[in-house]
C-alpha positions as CSV (number, residue, x, y, z in Angstrom):
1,X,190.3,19.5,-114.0
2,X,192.0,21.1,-116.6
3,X,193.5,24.5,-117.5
4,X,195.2,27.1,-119.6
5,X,196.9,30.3,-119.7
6,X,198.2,32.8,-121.4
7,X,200.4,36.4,-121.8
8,X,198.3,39.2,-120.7
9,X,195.2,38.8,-118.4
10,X,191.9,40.2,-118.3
11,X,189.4,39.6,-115.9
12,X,187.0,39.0,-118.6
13,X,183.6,38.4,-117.9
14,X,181.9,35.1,-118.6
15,X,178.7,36.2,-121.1
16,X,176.3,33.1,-120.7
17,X,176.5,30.8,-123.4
18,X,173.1,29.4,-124.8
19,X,172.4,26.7,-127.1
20,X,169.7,24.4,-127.8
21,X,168.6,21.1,-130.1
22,X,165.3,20.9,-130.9
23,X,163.0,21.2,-127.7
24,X,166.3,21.0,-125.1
25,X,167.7,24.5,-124.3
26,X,171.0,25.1,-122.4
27,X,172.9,27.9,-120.8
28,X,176.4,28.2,-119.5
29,X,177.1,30.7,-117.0
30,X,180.4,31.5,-115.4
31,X,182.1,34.3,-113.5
32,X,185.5,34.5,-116.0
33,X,187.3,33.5,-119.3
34,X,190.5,33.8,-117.4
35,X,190.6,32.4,-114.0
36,X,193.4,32.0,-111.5
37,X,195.3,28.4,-111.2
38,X,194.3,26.0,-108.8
39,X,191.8,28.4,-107.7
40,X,187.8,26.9,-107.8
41,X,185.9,28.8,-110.2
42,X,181.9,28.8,-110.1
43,X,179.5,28.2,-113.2
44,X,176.4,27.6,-113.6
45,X,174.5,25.2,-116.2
46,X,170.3,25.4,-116.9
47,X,168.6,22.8,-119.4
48,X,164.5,23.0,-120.4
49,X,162.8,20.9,-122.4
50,X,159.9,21.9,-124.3
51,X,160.2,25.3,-122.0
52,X,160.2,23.0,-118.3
53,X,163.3,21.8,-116.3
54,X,164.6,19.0,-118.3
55,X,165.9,16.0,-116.4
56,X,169.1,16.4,-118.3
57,X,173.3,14.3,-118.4
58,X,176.3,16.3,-117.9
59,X,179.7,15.6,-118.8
60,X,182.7,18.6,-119.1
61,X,185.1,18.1,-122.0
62,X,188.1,20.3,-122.5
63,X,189.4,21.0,-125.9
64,X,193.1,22.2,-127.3
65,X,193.1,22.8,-130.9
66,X,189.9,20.7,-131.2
67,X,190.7,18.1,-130.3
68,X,189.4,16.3,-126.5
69,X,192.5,16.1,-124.1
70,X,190.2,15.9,-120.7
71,X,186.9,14.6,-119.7
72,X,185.3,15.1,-116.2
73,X,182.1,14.8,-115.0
74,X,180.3,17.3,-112.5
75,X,181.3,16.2,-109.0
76,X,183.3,13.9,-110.4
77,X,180.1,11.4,-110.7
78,X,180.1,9.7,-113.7
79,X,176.3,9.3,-113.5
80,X,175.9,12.6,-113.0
81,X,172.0,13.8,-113.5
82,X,169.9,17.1,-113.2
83,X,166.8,18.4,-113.1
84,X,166.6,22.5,-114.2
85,X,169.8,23.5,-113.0
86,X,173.2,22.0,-111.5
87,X,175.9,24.7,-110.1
88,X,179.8,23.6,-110.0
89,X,183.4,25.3,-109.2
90,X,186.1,24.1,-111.6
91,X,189.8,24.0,-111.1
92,X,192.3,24.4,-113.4
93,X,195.8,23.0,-112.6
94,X,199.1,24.6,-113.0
95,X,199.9,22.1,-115.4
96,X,197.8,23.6,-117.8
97,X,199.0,27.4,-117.5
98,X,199.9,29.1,-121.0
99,X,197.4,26.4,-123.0
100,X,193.7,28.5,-124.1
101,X,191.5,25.4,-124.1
102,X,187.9,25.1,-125.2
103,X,185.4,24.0,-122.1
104,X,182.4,22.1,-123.4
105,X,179.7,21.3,-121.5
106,X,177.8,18.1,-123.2
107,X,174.1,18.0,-122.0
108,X,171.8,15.5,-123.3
109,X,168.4,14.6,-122.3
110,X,165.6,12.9,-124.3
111,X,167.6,11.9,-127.1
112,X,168.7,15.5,-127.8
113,X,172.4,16.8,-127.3
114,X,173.6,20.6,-126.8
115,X,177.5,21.0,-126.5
116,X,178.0,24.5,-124.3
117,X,181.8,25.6,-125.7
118,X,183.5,28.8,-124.2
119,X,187.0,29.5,-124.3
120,X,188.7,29.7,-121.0
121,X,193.1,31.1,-120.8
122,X,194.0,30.4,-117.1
123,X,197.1,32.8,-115.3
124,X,199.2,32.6,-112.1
């Protein structure tokens, strides 16, 4: 995976992060915006469709400045499928210390995309 960091560190609390499109609704949940390097961090995604566990696609992109610079895929499967609710640990490399980067979370099921974005600084 990849990673960020930056100056001063707070062990910030991850607030989950909802979205939806139409009848799909999607939450993020995590433990930090500011996790340790090469240390696995946990999160948590949930998807419903039309208010039941939606058999849902999910892909992680990370974002600097916009724009994509990684793609991975939730145990690194690329056919990676759900039903209600997947759980993951993320690591972010060394190599990416001192970047903020934007994690989005890209579910889609029945034709309908949410993107789940939170901002995430990595530290030593």
């Amino acid at each position: 995976m990849v990673a960020l960091a930056v100056g001063s560190v707070a062990a910030a609390a991850l607030a989950p992060v909802k979205g939806s499109s139409g009848p799909l609704k999607a939450t993020l949940t995590g433990s930090t915006h500011a996790p340790k390097v090469n240390q696995k961090v946990p999160i948590t995604v949930a998807a419903t469709l039309n208010g039941k566990p939606a058999h849902a696609t999910a892909v992680y992109k990370f974002l600097f400045g916009g724009a994509v610079v990684g793609t991975q895929y939730p145990y690194n499967n690329k056919h990676f499928s759900f039903t209600g609710h997947f759980s993951d640990k993320l690591n972010f490399p060394a190599s990416s210390l001192g970047f903020t980067l934007t994690l989005r979370v890209v579910i889609k099921a029945a034709g309908h995309t949410v993107n789940l974005n939170c901002s995430i600084t990595s530290h030593k």
